[in-house]
C-alpha positions in Angstrom: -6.5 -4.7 0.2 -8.1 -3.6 -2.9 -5.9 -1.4 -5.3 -9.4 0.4 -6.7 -9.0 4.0 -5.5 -7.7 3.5 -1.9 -5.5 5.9 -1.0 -2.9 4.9 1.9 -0.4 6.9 3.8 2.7 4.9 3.5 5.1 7.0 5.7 7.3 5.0 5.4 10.5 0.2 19.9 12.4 -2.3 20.0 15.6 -2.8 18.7 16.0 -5.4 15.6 17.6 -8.5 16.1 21.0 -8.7 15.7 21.3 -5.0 15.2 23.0 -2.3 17.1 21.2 1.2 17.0 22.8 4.2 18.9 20.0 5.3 20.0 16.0 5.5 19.0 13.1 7.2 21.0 10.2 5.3 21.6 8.1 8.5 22.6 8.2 12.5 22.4 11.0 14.0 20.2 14.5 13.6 20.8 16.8 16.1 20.3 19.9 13.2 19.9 18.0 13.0 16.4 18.9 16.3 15.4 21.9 17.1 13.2 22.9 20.8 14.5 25.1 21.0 11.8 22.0 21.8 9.0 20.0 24.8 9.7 16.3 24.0 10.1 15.9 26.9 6.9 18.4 25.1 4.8 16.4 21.2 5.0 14.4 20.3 7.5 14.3 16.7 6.5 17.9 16.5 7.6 17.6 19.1 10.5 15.4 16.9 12.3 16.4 13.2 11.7 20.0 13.9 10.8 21.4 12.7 14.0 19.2 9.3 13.7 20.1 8.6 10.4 23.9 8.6 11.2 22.9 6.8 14.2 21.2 4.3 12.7 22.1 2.2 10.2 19.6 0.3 7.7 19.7 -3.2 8.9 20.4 -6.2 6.5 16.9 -7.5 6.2 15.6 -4.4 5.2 15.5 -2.2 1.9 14.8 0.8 4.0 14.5 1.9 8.1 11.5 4.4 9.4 10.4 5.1 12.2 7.3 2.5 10.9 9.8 -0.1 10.6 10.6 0.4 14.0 6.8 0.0 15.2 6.7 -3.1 13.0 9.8 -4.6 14.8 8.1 -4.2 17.4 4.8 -5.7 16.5 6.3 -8.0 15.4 7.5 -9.2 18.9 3.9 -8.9 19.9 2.9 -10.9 17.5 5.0 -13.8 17.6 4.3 -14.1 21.2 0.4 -14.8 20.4 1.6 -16.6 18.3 4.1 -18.9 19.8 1.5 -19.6 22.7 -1.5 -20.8 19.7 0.5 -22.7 18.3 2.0 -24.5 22.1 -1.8 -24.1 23.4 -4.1 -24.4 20.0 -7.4 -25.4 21.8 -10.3 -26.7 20.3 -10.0 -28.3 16.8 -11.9 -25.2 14.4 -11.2 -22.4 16.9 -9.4 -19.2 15.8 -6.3 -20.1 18.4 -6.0 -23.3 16.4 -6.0 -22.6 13.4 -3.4 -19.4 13.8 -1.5 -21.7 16.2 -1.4 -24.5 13.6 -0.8 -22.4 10.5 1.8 -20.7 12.3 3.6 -23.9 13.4 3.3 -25.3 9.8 5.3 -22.3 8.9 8.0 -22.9 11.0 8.3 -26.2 10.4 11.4 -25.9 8.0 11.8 -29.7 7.9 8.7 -30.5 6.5 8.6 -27.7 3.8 12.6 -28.7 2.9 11.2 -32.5 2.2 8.5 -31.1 0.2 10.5 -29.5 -2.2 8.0 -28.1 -4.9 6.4 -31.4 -4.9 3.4 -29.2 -4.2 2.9 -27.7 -7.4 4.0 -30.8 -9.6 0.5 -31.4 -10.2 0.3 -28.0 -11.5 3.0 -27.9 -13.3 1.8 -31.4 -15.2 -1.2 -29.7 -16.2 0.6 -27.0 -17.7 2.5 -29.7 -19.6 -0.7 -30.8 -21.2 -2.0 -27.9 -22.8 -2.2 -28.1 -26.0 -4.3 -25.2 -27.4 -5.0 -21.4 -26.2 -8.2 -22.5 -25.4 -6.6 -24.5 -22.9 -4.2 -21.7 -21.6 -7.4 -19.6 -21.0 -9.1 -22.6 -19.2 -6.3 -22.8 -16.7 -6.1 -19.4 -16.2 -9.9 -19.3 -15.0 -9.3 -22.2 -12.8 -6.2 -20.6 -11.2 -8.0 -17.4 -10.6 -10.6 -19.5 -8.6 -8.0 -20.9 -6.7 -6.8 -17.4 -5.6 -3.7 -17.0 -8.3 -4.0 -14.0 -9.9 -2.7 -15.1 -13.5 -2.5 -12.8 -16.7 -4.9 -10.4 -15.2 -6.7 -9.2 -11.7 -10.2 -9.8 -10.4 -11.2 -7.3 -8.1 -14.2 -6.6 -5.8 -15.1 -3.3 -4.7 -17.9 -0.8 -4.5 -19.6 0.1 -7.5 -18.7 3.6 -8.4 -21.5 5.0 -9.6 -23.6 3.2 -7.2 -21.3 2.6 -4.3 -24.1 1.1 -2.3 -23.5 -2.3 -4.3 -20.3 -4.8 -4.8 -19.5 -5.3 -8.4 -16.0 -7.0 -10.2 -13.6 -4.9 -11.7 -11.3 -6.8 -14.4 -7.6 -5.2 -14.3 -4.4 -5.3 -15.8 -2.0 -7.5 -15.4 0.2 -10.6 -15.7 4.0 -8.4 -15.2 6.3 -9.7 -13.3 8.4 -6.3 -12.6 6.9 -3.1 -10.5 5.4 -1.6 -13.6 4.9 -1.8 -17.3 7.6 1.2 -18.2 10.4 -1.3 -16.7 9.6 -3.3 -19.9 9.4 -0.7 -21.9 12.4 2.4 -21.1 15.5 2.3 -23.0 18.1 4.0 -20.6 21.1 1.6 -19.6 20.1 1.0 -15.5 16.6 -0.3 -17.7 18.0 -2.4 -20.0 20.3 -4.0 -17.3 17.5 -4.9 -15.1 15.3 -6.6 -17.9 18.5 -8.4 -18.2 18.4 -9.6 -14.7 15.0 -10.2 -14.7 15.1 -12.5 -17.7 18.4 -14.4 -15.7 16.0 -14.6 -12.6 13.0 -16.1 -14.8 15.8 -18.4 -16.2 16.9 -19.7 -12.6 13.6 -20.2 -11.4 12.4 -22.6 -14.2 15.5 -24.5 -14.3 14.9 -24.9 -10.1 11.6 -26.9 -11.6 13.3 -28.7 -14.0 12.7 -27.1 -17.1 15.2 -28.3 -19.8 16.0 -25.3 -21.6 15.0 -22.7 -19.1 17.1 -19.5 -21.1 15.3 -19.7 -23.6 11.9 -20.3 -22.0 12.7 -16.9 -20.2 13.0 -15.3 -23.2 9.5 -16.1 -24.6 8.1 -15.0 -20.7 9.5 -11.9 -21.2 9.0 -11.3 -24.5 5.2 -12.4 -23.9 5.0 -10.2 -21.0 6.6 -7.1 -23.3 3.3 -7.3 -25.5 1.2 -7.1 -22.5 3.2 -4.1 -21.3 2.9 -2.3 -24.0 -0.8 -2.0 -23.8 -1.0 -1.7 -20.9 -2.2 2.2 -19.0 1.1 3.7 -17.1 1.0 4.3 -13.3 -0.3 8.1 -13.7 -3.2 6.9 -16.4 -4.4 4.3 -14.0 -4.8 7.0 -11.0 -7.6 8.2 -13.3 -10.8 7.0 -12.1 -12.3 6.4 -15.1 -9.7 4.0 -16.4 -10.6 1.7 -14.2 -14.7 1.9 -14.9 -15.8 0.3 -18.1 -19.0 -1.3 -17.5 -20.1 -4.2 -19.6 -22.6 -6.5 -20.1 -20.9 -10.4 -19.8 -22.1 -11.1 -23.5 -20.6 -8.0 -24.7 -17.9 -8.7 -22.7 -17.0 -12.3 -24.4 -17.8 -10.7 -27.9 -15.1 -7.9 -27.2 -12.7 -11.0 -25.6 -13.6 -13.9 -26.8 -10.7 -16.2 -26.2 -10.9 -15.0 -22.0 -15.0 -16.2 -22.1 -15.7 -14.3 -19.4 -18.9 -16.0 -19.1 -16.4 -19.3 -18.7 -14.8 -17.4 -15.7 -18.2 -16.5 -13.8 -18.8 -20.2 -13.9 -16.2 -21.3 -12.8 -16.3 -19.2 -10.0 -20.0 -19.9 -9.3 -21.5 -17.1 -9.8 -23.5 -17.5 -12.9 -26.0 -15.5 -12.1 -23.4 -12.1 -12.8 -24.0 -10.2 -15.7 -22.1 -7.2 -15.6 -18.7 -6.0 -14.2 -15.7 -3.6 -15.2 -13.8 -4.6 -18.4 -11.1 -1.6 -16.4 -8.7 -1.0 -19.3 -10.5 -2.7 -22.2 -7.3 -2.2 -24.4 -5.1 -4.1 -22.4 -7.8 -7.3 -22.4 -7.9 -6.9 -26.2 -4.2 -7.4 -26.3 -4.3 -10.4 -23.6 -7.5 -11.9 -25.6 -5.3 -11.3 -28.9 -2.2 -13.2 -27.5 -4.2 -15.9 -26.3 -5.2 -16.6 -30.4 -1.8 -15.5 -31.9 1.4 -16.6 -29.3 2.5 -20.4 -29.6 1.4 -22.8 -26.6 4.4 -23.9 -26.0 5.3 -19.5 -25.6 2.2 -19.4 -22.8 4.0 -22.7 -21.1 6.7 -20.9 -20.3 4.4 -18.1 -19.2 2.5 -20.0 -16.9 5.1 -22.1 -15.2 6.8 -18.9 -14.3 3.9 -16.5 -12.7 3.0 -20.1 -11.2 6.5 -20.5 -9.4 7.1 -16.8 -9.0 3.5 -16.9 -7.0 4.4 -20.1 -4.9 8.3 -19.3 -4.4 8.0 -18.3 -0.4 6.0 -21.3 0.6 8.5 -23.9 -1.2 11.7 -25.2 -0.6 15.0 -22.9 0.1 16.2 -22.9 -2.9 13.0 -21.3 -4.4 13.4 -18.8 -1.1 16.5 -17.7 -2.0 16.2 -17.7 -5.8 12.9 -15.4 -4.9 15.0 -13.5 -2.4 18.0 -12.9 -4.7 16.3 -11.1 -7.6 13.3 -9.3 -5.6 14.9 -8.6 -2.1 18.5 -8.0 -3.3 18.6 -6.8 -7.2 15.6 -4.8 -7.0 15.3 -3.3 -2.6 18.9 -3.9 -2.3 18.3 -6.0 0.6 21.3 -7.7 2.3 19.8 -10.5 4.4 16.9 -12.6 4.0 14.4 -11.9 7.2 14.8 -14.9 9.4 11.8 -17.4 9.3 9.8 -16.8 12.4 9.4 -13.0 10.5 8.4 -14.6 6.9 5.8 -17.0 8.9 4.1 -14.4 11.1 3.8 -12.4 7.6 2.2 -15.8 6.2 -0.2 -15.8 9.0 -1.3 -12.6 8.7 -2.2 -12.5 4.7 -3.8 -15.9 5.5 -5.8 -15.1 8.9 -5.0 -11.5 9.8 -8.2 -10.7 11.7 -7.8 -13.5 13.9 -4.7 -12.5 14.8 -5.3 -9.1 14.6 -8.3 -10.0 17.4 -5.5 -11.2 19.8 -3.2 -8.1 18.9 -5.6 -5.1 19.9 -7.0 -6.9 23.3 -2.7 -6.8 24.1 -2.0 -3.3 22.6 -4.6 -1.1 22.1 -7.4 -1.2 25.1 -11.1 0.5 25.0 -9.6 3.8 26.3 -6.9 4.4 23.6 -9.6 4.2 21.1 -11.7 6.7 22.6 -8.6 9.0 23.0 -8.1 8.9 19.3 -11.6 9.3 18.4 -11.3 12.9 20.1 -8.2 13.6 18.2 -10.0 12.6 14.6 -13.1 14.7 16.0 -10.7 17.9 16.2 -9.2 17.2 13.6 -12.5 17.4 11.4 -13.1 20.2 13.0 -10.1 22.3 11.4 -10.9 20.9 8.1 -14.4 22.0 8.4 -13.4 25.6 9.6 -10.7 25.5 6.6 -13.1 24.8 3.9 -15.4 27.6 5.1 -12.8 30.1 4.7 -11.5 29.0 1.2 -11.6 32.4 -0.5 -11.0 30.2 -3.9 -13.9 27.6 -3.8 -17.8 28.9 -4.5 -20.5 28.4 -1.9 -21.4 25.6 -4.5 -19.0 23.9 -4.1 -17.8 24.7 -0.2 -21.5 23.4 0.5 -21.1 20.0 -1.0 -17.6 19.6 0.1 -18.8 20.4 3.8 -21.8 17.7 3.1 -19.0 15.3 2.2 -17.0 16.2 5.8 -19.8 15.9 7.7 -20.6 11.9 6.6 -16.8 10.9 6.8 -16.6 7.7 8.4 -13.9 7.5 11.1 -13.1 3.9 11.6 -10.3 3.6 14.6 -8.1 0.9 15.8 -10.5 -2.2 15.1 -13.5 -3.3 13.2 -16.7 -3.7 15.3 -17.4 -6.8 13.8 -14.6 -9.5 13.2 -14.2 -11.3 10.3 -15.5 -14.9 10.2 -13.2 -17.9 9.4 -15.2 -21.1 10.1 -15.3 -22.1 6.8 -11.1 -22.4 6.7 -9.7 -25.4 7.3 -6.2 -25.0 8.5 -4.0 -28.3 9.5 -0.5 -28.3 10.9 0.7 -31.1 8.2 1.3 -28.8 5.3 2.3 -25.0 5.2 1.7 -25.1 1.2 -2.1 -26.7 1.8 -2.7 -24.3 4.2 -1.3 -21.1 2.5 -3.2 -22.3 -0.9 -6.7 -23.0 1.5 -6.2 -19.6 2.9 -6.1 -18.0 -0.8 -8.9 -20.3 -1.8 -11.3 -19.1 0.8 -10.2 -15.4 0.5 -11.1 -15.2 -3.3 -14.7 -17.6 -2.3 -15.2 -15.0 0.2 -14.3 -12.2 -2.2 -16.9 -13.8 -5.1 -19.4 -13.7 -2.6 -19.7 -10.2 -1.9 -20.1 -9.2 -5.6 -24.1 -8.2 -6.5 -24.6 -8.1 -2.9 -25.2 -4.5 -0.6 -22.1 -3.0 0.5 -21.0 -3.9 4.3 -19.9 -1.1 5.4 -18.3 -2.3 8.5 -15.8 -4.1 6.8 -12.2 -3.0 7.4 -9.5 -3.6 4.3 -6.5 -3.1 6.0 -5.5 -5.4 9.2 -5.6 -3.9 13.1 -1.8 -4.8 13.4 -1.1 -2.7 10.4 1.3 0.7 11.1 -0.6 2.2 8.1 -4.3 4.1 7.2 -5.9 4.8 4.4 -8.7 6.9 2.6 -11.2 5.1 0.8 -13.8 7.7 -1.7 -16.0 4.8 -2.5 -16.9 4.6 1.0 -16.1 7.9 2.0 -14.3 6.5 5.4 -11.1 6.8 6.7 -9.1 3.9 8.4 -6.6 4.1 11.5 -5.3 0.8 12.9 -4.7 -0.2 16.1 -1.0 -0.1 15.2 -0.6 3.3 13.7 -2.1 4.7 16.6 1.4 4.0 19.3 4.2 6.2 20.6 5.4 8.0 19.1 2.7 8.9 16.5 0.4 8.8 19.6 1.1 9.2 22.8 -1.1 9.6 26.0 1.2 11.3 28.0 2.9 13.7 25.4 2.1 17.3 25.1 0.3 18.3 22.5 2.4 19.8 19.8 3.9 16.2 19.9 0.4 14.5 19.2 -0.8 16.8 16.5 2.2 17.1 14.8 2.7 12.9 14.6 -0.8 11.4 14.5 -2.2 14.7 13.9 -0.6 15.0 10.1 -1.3 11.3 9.5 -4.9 11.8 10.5 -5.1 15.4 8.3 -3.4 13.6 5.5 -6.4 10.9 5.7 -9.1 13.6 5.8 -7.5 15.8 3.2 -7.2 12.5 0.7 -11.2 13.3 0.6 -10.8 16.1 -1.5 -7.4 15.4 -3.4 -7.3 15.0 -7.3 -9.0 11.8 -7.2 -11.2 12.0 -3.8 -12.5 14.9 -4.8 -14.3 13.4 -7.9 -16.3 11.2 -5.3 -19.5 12.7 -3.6 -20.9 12.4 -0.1 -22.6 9.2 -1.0 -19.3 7.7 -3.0 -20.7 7.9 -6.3 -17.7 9.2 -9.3 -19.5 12.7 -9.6 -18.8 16.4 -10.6 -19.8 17.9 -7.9 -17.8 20.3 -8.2 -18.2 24.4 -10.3 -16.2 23.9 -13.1 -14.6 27.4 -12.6 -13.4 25.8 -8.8 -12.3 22.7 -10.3 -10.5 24.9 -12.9 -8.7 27.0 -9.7 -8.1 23.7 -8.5 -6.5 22.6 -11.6 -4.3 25.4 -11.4 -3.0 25.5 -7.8 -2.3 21.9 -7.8 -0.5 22.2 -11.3 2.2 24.3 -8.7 2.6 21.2 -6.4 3.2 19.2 -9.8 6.0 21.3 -10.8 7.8 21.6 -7.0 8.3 18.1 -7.4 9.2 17.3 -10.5 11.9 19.4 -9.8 13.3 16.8 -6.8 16.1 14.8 -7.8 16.3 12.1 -5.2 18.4 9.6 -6.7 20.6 9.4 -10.0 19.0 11.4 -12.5 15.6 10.4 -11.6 12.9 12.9 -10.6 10.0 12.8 -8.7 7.3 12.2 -11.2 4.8 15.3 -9.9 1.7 13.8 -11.4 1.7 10.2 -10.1 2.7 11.6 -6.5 0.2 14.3 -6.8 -2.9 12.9 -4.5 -0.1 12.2 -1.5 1.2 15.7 -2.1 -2.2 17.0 -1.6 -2.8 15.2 1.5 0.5 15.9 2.5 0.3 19.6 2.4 -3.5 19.7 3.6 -3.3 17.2 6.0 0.0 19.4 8.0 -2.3 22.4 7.5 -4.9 21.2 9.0 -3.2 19.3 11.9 -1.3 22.5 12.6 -5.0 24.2 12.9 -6.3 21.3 15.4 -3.1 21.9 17.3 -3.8 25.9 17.5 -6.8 25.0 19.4 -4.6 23.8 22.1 -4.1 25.5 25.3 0.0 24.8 24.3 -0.7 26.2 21.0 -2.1 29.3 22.7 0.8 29.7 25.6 4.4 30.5 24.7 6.2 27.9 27.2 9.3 26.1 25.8 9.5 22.5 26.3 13.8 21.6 26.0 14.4 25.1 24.6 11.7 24.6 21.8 8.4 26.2 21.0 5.1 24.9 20.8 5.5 25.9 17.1 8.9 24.0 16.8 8.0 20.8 18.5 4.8 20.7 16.0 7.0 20.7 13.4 10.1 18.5 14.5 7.0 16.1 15.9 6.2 16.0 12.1 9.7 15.8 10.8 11.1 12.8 13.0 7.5 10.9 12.3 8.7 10.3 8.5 12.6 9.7 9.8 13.7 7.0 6.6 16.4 6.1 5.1 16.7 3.3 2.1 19.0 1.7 0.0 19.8 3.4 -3.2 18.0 0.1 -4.9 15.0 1.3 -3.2 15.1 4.6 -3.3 15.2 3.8 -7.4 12.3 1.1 -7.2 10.0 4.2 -5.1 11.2 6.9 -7.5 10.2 4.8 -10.6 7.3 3.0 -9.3 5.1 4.6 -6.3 2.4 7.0 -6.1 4.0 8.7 -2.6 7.5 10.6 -2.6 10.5 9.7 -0.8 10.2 10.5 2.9 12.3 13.8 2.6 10.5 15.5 0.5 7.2 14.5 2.2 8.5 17.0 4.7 10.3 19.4 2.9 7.8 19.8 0.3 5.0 21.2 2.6 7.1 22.5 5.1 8.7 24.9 2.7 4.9 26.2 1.8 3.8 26.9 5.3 4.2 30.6 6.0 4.2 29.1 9.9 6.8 26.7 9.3 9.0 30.1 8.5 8.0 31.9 11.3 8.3 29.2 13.6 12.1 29.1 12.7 12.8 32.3 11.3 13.5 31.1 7.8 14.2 34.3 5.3 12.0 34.4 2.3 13.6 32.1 -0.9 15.5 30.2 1.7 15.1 26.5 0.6 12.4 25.9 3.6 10.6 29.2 2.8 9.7 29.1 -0.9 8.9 32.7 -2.6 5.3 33.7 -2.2 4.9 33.7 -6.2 6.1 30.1 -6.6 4.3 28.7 -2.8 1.7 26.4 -3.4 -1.2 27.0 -1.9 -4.6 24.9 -1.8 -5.7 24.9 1.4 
């Protein structure tokens, strides 16, 4: 899915495999979860979910365990099952059973992919030994980018912001190897240690393709991907819409570049005929344009036999598996265990032919009536949000009038696409699991290409049915909830209420509220990057946000590292919104409205704790780090404790005392909503 302005929740069942949990409630709330021991005033995080954190344990394929982790487990089962049966049964030579059936079995087929070795890129990887000017480097970077390897920089296709009605390109930044351009460039000693272990894991991985003097090769990658760093925008620059809109004519484009010849790229990607597109971050492409005339050939080898290998390592032989494994699973997550390969080839099949899958998945999980149910809940959910923006005592009519307009032509899109994505045009062939995977990423950039100049389909879904995710995107103005989001115990048929709107219910708030966030809120009804907004609200705005910027950079999660308040500012805002107006949508309730308990708890509490044990995580301190330094959403604790301790009802739900830790002081209480 497209990186351009889409804003996903990531929050962060059966069992896993070879893992023994205590205990784990596939619906409702469980009180085993709770840890009596922490007062629900003192940190709710813990309150809620202490019991299932001590209970269980973060199993050694994983980085972290969630209560989405969980769901995936036990898609995954699901999954595999279709799967299994394609690849036993495939059908018809071209149909959709064969060719996940086939692409499935190719994955599996250990053998064949050990004997291969990474004979499959030594074609490549002659090429690369050929070059012998930077004219030549650029070449092969164009051709690569054809062939769906994202090399140096990113191609993206998305809505035109200013005219959202039509698909244009967007050129990005690029070509890192690590999370983000500040692991390159801080000086603290956990920094400098890493680079160290990144250069070592550069090292390994050309000497597994026989470089001769693979040390020193890493050297020149890194230092080569230093200079790029350096001009490249930082993770809270780039949430900026207008760093990633620089329109420019293709001639004006090759002036300002002219060692990249964009014109060169369009051509080689058949399409000509384009004339303009998004230079994004037209700094960074002067520095990749200035390398390209200035670092030595034999520097941008080394470069591209790396990002070639490093791109490639999952579908070759073990030893590039592990290597792969080693620096990015185990240095950087602080994973223990590789995930076993029928895991790793059902995540193949579903970056190479998703909706097919996904097609399979909803007809097994998530049936006609289940959408309808949750098409109620996002209608009543609306609803609040609507009733909440008409009594904002802070916003102008103005403004309140265009921000309604905007509500009122969100697109819900639930569970599945109407439409399913076509795949005729793949060729997939049980022989060869690196053919197939490099087919797949071939047609998935021809298909990309294609859309660009053309009107927008606005049926298209970007995230996958069999996803336990959702996402807002302004462009469109839409918001997405897959089939696999939508399961106990997010959503549950047969739970009471304060169960539903306090799971789902936040997750679809959250969605709605991302609308009118920091960044969704410079995008109109229509999509278009607008100021539709007074500039006295957006100032008020401005202001109250600027308090939910300072509560967390105060958070300490890990170490000495904070919560970086800005970059995690749009989640935040959804966060807080999104409980707000789930907890209004839940008032509506005839539960909300009586006073009967349910296990000794209010309708009030079970809202809340329904909230609390949907974000139930725990990671590796690895991870925790990676997250703190490198992701746009908090850690999972403070996505609870961070609006809870806002909410005036959160404190009189559980009798919190003003400035305890869940009941913040009215003059320091953010409130935007």
């Amino acid at each position: 899915m497209s990186p351009i302005l889409r804003c996903a929740l990531s929050a962060a069942t059966l069992l896993v495999s070879g893992t023994a949990l205590a205990h784990t409630n596939q619906s409702g709330i469980d009180p085993r979860n709770f840890d009596s021991n922490t007062g629900a005033c003192s940190d709710f995080f813990q309150h809620a979910n202490g019991g299932w954190l001590a209970a269980n344990p973060i199993p050694a394929q994983y980085s972290q365990w969630s209560l989405d982790d969980e769901l995936r487990e036990r898609n995954l089962e699901l999954l595999r099952g279709i799967l299994e049966d394609a690849a036993k049964n495939p059908g018809a030579s071209g149909s959709t059973t064969q060719k996940i059936g086939d692409f499935y079995a190719s994955a599996i087929d250990e053998p064949a992919i050990e004997a291969a070795g990474y004979s499959p890129i030594k074609a490549e990887l002659a090429r690369i030994d050929a070059i012998k000017t930077g004219a030549e480097v650029a070449a092969l970077v164009r051709d690569w980018h054809t062939q769906g390897l994202p090399v140096l920089f990113r191609l993206e296709v998305e809505s035109d912001m200013k005219n959202p009605d039509l698909v244009i390109a967007y050129a990005m930044q690029g070509g890192l190897g690590l999370p983000d351009r500040d692991y390159y460039l801080r000086k603290d000693a956990k920094a400098t240690t890493l680079l160290g272990q990144y250069r070592a894991h550069v090292a390994r991985m050309l000497g597994l393709i026989g470089v001769g003097d693979p040390a020193r090769q890493a050297e020149w990658v890194v230092d080569l991907e230093t200079q790029l760093a350096k001009a490249s925008l930082d993770l809270v620059a780039l949430r900026e819409p207008l760093n990633l809109y620089h329109m420019v004519d293709v001639h004006a484009a090759d002036t300002q570049n002219p060692h990249l010849d964009w014109s060169a790229l369009f051509a080689a990607l058949g399409r000509k005929d384009i004339n303009r597109f998004s230079l994004s971050q037209p700094a960074f492409f002067a520095a990749a344009d200035n390398a390209l005339a200035k670092v030595p050939v034999t520097h941008w080898q080394a470069y591209l036999r790396w990002h070639l290998v490093d791109a490639v390592a999952n579908d070759l032989s073990t030893a590039f598996v592990n290597a792969n494994f080693d620096f990015r699973g185990r240095t950087l997550r602080g994973v223990q265990e590789l995930k076993p390969r029928w895991k790793r080839a059902i995540d193949a099949t579903n970056r190479a032919l998703g909706f097919a899958l996904g097609e399979a998945y909803v007809q097994r999980r998530f049936p006609p009536q289940a959408k309808q149910r949750a098409v109620v809940l996002v209608e009543n959910l609306q609803t609040a949000l609507r009733a909440r923006l008409q009594k904002l005592d802070w916003m102008s009519d103005a403004t309140r009038q265009a921000a309604l307009a905007k509500l009122a032509t969100f697109t819900p899109k639930i569970g599945y696409p109407d439409k399913w994505r076509d795949y005729s045009a793949l060729t997939i062939k049980r022989e060869s699991y690196f053919d197939n995977v490099h087919a797949a990423n071939a047609f998935e950039k021809r298909r990309q290409i294609a859309r660009i100049g053309k009107p927008l389909d606005r049926s298209e879904w970007m995230m996958l049915p069999q996803t336990v995710n959702a996402y807002y995107n302004p462009l469109q103005n839409e918001v997405v909830f897959p089939a696999a989001q939508m399961q106990p115990p997010y959503f549950d048929a047969n739970a009471d209420d304060a169960v539903n709107y306090g799971a789902i219910g936040a997750v679809i708030g959250h969605e709605l509220l991302h609308g009118f966030d920091d960044q969704g809120s410079r995008f109109d009804a229509k999509g278009n990057l607008s100021d539709w907004w007074t500039a006295d609200d957006r100032k008020r705005f401005e202001a109250r946000t600027a308090r939910l910027v300072k509560q967390f950079d105060a958070y300490v999660p890990i170490d000495e590292l904070h919560i970086n308040g800005k970059l995690t500012l749009g989640e935040n805002i959804a966060d807080l919104g999104g409980l707000l107006v789930a907890w209004d949508a839940f008032g509506l309730t005839a539960q909300a409205k009586g006073s009967e308990k349910i296990d000794g708890l209010s309708p009030a509490q079970r809202f809340f704790l329904s909230f609390a044990q949907s974000w139930r995580t725990q990671q590796r301190p690895e991870a925790l780090r990676l997250q703190v330094q490198s992701n746009e959403h908090a850690p999972a604790k403070y996505r609870v404790n961070g609006p809870v301790s806002n909410l005036p009802q959160f404190s009189t739900a559980f009798g919190c005392r003003n400035g305890q830790p869940m009941a913040r002081p009215a003059n320091v209480r953010v409130d935007i909503w």
